[in-house]
TORLUM-514373 format. One line per 5 residues: their letters; for each residue x, y, z of N, C-alpha, C, CB. Coordinates in Angstrom, 2 decimals. Atoms other than C-alpha are relative to their C-alpha. Last residue first. Glycine has a CB too. Example, Ala and Ser with C-alpha at 12.3 -4.5 7.8 and 13.67 -1.06 7.14 Angstrom:
! residues 2
SA	-0.82,-1.19,-0.06,13.67,-1.06,7.14,-0.77,1.09,0.73,0.41,0.46,-1.42  0.89,-1.19,0.00,12.30,-4.50,7.80,0.90,1.20,0.00,-0.99,0.03,1.25 $
//
This chain:
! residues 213
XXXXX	0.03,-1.93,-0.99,-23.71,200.55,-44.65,-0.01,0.82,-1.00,1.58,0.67,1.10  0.47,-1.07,1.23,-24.35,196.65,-45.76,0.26,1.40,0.72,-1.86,-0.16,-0.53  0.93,-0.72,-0.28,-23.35,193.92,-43.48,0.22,0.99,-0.83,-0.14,0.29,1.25  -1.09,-1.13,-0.02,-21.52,190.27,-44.00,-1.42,1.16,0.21,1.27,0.16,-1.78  1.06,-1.28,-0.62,-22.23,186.86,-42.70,0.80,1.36,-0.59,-0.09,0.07,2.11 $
XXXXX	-0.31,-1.19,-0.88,-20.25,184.02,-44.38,-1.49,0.96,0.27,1.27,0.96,-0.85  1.02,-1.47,-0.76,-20.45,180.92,-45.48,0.38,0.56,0.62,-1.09,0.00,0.76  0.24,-0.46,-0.72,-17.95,179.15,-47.76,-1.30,0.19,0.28,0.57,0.66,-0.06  1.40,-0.39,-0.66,-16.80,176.44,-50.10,-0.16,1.19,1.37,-0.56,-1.49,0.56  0.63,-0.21,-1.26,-13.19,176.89,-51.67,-1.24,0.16,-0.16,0.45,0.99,0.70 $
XXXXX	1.07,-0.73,-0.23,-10.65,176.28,-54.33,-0.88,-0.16,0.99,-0.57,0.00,-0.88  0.85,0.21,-1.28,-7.28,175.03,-55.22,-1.52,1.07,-0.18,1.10,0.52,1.54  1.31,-0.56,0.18,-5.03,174.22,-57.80,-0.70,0.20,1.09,-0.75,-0.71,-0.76  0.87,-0.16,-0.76,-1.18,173.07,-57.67,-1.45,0.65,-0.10,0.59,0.44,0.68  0.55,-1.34,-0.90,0.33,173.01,-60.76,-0.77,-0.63,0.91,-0.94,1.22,-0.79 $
XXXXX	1.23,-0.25,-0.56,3.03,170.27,-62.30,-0.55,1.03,0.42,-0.13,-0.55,0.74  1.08,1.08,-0.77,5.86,168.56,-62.55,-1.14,0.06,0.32,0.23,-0.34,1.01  0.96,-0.22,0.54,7.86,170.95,-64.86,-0.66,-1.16,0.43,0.12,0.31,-1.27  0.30,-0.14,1.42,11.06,170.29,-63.69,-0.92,-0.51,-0.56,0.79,-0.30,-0.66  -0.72,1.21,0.53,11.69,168.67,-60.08,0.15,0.41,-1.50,-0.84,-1.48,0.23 $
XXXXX	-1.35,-0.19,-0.06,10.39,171.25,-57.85,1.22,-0.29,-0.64,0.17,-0.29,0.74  -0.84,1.18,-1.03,7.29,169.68,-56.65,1.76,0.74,-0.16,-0.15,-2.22,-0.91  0.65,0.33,-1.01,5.23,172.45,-58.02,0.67,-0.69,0.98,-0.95,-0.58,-0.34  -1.08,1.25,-1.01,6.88,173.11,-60.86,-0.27,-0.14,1.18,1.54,0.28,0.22  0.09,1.86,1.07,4.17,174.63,-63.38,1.12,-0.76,0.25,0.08,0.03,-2.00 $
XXXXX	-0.73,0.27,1.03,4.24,177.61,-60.82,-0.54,-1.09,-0.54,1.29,-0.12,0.27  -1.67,-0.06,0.45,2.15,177.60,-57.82,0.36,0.28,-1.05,0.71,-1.04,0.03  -0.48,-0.41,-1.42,-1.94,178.25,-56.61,1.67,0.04,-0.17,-0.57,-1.22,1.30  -1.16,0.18,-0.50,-3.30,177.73,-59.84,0.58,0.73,1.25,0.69,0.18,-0.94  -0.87,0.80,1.01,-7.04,178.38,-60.36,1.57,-0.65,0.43,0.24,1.04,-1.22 $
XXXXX	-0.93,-1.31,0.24,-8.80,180.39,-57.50,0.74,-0.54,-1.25,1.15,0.47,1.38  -1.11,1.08,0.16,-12.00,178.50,-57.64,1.13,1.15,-0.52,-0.41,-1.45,-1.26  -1.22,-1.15,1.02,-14.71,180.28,-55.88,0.78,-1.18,0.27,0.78,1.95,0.64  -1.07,0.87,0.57,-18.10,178.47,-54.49,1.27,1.22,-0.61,-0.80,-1.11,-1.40  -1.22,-1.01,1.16,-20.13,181.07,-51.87,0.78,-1.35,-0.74,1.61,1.30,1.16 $
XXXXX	-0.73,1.47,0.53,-23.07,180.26,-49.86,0.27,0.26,-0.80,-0.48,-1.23,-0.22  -0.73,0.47,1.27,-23.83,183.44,-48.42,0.09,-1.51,0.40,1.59,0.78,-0.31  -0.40,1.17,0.34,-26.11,185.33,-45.61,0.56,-0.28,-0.92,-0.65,-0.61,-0.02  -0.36,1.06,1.51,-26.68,188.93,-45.54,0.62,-1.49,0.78,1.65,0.90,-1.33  -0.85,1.58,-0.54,-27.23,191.53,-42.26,-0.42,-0.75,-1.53,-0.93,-1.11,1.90 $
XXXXX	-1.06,0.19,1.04,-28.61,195.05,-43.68,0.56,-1.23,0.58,1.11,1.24,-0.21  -0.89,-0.93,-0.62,-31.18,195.04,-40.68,1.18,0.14,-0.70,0.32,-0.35,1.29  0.61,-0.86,-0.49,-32.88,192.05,-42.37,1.16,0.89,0.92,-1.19,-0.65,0.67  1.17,0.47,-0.93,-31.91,188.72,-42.97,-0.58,0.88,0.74,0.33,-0.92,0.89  0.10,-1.32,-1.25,-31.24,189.06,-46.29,-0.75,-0.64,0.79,-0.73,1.59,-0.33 $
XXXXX	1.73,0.32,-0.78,-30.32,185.49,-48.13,-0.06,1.82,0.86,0.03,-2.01,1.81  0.00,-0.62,-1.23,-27.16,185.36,-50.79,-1.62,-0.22,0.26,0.62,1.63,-0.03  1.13,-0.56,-0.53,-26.42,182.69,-53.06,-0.02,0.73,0.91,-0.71,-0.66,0.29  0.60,-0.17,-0.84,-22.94,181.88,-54.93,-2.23,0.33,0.58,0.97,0.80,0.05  1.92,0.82,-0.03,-21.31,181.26,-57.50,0.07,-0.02,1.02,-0.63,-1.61,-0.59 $
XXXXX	0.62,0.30,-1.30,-17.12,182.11,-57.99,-1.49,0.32,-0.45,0.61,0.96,1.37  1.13,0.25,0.18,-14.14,182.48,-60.57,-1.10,-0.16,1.10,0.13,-0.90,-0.65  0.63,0.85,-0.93,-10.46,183.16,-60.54,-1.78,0.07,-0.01,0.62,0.45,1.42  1.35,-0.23,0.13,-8.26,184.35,-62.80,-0.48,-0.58,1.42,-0.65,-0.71,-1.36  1.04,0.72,0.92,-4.99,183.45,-62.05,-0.80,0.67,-0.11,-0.55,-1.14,0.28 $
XXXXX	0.60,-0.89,-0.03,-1.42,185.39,-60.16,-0.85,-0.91,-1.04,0.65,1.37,-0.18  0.60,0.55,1.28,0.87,182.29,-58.69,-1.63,1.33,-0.16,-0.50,-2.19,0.35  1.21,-0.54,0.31,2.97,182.15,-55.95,-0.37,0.03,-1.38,-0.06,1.20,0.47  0.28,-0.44,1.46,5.74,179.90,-54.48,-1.48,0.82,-0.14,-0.03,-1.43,-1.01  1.38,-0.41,-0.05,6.84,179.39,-50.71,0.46,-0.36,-1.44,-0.69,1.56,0.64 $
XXXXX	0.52,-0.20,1.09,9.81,177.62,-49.00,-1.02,0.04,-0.78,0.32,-0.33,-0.30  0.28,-1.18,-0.24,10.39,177.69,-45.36,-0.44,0.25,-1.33,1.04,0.82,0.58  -0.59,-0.18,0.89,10.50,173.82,-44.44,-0.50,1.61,-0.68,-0.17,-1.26,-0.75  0.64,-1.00,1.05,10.70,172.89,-41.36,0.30,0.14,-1.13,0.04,1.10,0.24  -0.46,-1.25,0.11,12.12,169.67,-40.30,-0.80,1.16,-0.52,0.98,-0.11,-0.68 $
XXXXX	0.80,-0.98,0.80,10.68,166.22,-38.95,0.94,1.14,-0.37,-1.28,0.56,0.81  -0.49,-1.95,-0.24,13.02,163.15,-38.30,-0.83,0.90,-0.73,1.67,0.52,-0.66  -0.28,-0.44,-1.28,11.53,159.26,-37.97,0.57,1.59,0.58,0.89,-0.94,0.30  -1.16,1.07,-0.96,12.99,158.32,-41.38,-0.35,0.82,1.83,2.44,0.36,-0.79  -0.61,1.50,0.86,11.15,161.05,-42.89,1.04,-0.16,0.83,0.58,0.04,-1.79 $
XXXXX	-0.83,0.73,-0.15,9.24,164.30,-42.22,0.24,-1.47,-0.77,-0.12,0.00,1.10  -0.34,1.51,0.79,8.92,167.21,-43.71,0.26,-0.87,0.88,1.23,-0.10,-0.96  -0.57,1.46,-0.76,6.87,170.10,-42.13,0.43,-1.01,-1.16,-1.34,-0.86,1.05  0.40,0.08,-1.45,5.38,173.39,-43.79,1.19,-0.78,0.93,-1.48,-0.86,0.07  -0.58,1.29,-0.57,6.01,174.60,-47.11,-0.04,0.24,1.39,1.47,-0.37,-0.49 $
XXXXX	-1.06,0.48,-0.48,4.14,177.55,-48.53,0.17,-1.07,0.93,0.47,0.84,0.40  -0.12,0.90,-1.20,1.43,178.23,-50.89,1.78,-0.11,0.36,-0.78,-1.68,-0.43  -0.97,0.84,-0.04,0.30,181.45,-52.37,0.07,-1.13,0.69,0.83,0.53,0.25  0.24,0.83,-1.33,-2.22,183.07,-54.68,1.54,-0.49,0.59,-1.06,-1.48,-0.37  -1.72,-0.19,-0.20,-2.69,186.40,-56.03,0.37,-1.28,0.95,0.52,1.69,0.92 $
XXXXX	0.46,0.66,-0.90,-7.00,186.17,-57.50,2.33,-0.35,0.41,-1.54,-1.52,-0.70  -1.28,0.81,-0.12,-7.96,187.61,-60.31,0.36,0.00,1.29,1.14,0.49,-0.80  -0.89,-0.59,-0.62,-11.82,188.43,-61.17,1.53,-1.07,-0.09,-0.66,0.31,1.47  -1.52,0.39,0.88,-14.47,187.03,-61.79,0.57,1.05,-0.23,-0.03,-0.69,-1.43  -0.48,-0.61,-0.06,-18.11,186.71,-59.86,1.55,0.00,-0.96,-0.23,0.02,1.09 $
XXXXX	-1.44,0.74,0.50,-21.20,185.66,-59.24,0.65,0.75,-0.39,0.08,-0.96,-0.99  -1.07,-0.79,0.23,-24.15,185.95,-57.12,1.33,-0.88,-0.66,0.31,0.68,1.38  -1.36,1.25,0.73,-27.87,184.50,-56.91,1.40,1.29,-0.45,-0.85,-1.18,-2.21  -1.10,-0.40,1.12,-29.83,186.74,-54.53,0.84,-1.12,-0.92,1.11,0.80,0.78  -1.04,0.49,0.88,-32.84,185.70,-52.38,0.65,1.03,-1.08,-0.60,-1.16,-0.73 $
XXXXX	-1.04,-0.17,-0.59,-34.90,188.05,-50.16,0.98,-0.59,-0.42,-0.09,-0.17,1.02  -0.28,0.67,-1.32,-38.57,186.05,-50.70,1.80,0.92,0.73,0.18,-2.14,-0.49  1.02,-0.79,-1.10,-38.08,187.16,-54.63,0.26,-0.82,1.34,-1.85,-0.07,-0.47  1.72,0.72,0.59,-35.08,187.17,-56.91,-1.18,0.19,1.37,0.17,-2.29,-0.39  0.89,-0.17,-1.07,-32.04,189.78,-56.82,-1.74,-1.36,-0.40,-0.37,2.14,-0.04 $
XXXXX	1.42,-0.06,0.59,-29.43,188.93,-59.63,-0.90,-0.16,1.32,-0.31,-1.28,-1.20  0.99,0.41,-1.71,-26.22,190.19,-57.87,-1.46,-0.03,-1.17,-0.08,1.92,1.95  1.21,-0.19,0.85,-22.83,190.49,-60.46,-0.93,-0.60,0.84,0.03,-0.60,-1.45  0.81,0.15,-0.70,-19.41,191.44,-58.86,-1.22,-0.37,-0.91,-0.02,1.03,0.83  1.53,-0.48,0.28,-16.30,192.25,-60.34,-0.95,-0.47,0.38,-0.39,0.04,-1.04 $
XXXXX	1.67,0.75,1.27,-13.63,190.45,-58.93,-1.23,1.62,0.19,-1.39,-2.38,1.29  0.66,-1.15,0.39,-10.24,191.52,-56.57,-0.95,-0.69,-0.97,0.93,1.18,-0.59  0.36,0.31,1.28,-8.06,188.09,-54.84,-0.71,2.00,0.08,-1.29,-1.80,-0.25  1.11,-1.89,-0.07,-6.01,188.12,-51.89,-0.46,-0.08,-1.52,1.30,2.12,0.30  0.07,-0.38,1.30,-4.52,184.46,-51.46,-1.06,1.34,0.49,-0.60,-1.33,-1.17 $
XXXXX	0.68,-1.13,0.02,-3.74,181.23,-48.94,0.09,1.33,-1.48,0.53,0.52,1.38  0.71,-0.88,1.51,-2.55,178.10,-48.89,-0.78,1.22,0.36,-1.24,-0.99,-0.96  1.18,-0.82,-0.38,-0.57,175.99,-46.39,-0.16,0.89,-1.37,0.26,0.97,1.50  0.02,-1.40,0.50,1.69,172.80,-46.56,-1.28,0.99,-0.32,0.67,-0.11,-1.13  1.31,-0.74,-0.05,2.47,169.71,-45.01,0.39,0.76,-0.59,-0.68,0.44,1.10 $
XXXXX	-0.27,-2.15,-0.26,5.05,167.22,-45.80,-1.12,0.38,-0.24,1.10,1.16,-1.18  1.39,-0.91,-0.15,5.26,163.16,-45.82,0.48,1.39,-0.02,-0.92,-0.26,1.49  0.07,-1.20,-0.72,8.29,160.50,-46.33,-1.26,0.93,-0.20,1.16,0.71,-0.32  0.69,-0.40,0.26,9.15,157.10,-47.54,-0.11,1.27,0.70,-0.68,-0.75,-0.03  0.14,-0.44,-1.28,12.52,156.46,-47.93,-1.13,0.39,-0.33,0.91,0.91,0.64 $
XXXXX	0.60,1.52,-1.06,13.19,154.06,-50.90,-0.51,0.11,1.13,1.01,-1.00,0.49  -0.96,1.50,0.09,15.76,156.73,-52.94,-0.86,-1.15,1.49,2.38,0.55,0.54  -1.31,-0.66,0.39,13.23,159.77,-51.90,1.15,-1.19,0.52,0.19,1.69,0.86  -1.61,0.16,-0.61,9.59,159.08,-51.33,0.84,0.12,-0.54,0.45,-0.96,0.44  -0.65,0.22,0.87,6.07,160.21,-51.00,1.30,-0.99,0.22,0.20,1.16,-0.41 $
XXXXX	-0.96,0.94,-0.47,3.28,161.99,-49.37,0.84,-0.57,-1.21,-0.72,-1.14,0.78  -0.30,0.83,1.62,1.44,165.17,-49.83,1.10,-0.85,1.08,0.92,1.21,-1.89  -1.24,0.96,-0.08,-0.42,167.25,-46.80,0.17,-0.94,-1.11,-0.06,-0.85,1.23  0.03,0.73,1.11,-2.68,170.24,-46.40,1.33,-0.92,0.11,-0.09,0.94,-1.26  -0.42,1.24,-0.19,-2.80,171.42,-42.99,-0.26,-0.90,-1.35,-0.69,-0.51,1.24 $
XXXXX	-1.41,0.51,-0.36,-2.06,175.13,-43.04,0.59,-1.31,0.41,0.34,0.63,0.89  -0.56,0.83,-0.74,-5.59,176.38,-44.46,1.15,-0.63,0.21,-0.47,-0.55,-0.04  0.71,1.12,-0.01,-7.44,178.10,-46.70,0.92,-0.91,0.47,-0.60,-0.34,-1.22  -1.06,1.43,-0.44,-6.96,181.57,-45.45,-0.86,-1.31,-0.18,0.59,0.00,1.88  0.33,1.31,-0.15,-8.68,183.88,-48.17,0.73,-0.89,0.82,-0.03,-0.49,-1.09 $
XXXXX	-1.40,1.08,-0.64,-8.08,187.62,-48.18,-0.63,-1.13,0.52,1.05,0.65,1.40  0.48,0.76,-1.23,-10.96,189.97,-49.90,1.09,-0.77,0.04,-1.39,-0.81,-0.03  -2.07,1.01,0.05,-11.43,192.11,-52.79,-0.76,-0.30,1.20,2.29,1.02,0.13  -0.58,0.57,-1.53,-15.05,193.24,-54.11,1.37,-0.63,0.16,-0.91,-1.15,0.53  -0.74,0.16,0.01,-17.04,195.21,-56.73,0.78,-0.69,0.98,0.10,0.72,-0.32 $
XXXXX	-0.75,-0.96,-1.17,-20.16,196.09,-57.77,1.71,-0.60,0.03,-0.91,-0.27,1.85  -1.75,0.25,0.08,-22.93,195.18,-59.89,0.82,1.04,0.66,0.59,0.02,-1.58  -0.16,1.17,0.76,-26.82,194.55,-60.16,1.46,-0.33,0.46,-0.25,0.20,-1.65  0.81,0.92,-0.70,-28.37,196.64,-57.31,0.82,-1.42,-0.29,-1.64,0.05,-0.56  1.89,0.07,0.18,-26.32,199.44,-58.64,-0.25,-1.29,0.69,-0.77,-0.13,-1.89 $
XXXXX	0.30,-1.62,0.52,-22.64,200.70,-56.99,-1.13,-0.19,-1.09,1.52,0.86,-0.80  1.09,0.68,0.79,-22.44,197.28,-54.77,-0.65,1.63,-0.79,-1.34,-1.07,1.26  1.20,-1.39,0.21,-19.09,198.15,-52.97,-0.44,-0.06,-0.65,0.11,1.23,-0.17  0.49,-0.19,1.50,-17.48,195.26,-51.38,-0.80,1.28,-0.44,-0.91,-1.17,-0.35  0.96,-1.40,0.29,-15.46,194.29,-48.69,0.28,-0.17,-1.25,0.35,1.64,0.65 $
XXXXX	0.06,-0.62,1.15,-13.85,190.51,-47.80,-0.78,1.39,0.31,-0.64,-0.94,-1.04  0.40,-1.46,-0.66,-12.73,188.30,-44.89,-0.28,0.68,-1.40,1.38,0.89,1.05  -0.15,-1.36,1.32,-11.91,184.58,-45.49,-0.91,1.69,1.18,-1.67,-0.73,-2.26  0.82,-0.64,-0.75,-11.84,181.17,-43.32,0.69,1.25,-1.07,0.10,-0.10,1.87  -0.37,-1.06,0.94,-10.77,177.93,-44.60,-0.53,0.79,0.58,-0.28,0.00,-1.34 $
XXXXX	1.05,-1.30,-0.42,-11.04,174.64,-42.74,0.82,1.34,-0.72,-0.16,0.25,2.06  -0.09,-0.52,-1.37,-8.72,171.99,-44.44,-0.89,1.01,0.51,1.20,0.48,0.19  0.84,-1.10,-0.63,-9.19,169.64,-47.70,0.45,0.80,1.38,-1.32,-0.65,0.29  -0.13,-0.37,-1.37,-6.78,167.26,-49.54,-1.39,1.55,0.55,1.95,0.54,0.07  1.29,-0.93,0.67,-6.85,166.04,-53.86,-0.82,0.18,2.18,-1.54,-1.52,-1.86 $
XXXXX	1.22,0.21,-1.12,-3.77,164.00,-53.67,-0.68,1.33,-0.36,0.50,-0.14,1.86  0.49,-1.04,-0.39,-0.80,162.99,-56.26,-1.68,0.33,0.88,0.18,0.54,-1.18  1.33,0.44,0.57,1.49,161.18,-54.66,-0.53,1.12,-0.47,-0.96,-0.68,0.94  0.77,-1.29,-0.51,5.43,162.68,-55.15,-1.66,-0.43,-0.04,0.36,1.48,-1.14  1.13,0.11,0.44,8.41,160.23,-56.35,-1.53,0.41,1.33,0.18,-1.56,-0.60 $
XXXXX	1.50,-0.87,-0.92,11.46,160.26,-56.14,-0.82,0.13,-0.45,-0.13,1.25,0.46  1.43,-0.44,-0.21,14.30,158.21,-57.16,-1.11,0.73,0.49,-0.26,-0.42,0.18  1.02,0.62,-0.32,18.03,158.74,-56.31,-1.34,0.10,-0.85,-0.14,0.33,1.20  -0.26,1.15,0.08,20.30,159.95,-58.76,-0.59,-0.47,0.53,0.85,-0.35,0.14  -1.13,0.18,-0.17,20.73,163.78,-58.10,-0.11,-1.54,0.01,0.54,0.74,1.10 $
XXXXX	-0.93,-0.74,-0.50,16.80,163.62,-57.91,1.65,-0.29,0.14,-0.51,0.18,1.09  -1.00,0.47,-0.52,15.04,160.96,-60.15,0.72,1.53,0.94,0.90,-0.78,-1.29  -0.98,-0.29,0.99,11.58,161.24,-61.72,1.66,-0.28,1.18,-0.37,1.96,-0.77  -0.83,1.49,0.17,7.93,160.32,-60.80,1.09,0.51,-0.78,-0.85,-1.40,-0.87  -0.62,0.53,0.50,5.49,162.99,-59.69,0.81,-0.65,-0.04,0.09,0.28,-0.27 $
XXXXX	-0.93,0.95,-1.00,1.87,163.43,-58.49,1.55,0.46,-1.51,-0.87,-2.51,0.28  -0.35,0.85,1.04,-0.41,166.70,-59.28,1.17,-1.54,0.81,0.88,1.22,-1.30  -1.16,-0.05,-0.13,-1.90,168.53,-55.84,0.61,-1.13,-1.28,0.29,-0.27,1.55  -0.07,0.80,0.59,-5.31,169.46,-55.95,0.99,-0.06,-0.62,-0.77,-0.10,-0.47  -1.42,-0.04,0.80,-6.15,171.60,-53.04,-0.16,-1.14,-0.42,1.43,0.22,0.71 $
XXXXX	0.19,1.18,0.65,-9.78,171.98,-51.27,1.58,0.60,-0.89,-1.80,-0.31,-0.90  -0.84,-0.34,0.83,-10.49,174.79,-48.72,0.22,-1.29,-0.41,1.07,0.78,0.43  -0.80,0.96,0.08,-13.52,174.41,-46.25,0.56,0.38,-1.76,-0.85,-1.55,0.41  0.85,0.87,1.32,-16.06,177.23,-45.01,1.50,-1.03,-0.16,-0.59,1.30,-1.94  -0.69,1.43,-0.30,-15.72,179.75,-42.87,-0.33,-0.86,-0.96,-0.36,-0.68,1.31 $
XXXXX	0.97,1.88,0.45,-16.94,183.51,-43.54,0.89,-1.10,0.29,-0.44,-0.40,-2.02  -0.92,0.62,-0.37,-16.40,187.44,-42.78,-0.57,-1.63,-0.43,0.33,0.43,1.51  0.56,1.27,-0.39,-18.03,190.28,-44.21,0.68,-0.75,0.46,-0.52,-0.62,-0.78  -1.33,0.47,-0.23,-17.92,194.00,-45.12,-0.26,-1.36,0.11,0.75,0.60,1.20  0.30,1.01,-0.81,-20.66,196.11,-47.25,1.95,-1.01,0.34,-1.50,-1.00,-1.05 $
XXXXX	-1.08,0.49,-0.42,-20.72,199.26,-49.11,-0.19,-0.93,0.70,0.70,0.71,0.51  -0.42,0.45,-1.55,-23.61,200.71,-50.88,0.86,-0.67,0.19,-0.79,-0.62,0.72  -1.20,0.39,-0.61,-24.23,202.78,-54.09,0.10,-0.80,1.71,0.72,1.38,-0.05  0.02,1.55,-0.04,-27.72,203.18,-55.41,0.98,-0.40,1.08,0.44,-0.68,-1.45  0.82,0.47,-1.56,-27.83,206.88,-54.92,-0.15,-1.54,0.45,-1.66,0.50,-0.04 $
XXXXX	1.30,-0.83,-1.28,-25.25,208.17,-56.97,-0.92,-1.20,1.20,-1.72,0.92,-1.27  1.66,0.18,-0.15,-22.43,206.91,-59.26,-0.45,0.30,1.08,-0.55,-1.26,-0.17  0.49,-1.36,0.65,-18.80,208.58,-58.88,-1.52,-0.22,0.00,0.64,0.31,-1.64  -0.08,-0.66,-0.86,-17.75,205.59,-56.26,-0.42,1.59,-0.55,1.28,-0.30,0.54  1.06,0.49,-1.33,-18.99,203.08,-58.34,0.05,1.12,0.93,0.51,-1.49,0.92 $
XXXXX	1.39,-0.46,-0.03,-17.37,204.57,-61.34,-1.21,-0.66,0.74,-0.34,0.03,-1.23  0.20,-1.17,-0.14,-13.98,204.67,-59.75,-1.25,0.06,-0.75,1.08,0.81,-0.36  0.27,-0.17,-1.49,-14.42,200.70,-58.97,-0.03,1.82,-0.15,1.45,-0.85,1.21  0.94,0.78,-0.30,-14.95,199.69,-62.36,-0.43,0.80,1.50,0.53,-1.61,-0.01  0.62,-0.67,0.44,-12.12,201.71,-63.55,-1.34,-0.21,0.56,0.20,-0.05,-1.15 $
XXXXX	0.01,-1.80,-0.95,-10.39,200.10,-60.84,-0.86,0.57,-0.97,1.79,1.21,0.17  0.34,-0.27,-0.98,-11.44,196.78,-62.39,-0.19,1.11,1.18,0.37,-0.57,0.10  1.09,-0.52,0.23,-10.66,197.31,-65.72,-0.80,0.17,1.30,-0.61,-0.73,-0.98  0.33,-1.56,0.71,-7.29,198.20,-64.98,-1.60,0.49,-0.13,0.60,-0.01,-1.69  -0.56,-0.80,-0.69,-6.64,194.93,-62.88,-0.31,1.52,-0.66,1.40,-0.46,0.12 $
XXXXX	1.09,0.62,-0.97,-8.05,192.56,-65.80,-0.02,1.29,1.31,0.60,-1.88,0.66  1.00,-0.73,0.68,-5.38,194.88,-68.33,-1.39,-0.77,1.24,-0.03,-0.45,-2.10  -0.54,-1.33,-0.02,-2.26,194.04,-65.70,-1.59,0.44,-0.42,1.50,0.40,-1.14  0.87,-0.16,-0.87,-3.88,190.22,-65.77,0.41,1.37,0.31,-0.05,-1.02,1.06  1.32,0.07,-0.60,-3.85,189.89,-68.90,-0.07,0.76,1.20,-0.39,-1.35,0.28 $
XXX	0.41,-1.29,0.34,0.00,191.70,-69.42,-1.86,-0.28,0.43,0.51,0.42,-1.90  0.04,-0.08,1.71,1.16,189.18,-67.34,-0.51,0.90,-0.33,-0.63,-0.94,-0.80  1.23,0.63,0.45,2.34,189.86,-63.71,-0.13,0.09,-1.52,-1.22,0.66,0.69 $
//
């Protein structure tokens, strides 16, 4: 990883060992959520070993579903990781010397963020967050000319990542969310494979339920 995100990662544990040294505020909470994943896939246009090829580029959605803990060490700020599946039916189309052809592919990612909770009245929270965010996608299905194949090849990609939200109490430590986070790059700056064609991007709407202890 780069040296950023080495020093991002440093401040964060520090972050997190003085949550766990602070006193009475401190609480822990777990959660789970659904919501829809969004990829934004570049296009490109260049030649393989002599044929043509060429890659649309598309902007795809799939159901997403996440899990996270957090430890809220004052009212205001805390801390949280969490594992994001955003889904295993993303799809790009294309073709190769005149053949047209399709392929899926899936996205997912473990991220860590600092936390920030402005409390307002009625039980509302506005929340946000930043942090880095380990993402990957891998290859699914190709087909063309009538024949599918797997395809096993991944890439990853360590970003920032960002997120907005609202929470709701609904009492008995139970929480509501509506969560935005954008993980930034999801690949390399070759995406397709071809030399320097591009980054993948992605990010996600959720709700989740989570509980306080």
């Amino acid at each position: 990883m780069k040296l950023r995100t080495w020093k991002l990662l440093g401040w964060f544990c520090a972050a997190a060992g003085l949550a766990f040294a602070s006193g009475a505020n401190a609480q822990s909470y777990v959660g789970i959520g659904v919501g829809q994943g969004h990829a934004r896939m570049p296009s490109v246009s260049t030649s393989v070993l002599g044929p043509a090829f060429t890659g649309a580029a598309s902007k795809d959605n799939d159901t997403a579903y996440k899990l996270y803990y957090g430890y809220q060490f004052t009212p205001n700020w805390g801390i949280e990781i969490g594992y994001d599946d955003l889904g295993n039916k993303y799809s790009v189309a294309g073709s190769l010397g005149g053949t047209p052809y399709n392929a899926t592919y899936k996205m997912d990612n473990w991220y860590v963020a600092a936390t920030g909770t402005l409390p307002l009245q009625g039980g509302f929270s506005l929340l946000g967050k930043l942090g880095v965010s380990a993402n990957k996608v891998s290859g699914g299905e190709i087909c063309a000319a009538g024949t599918c194949a797997n395809f096993a090849g991944s890439d990853r990609k360590t970003d920032a990542m960002v997120g907005v939200g609202a929470q709701y109490a609904l009492g008995n430590n139970w929480n509501a969310r509506l969560e935005y986070e954008d993980y930034g790059k999801v690949g390399g700056s070759d995406i397709w494979g071809t030399g320097g064609s591009g980054q993948l991007k992605a990010d996600s709407w959720t709700v989740s339920l989570n509980h306080s202890f």
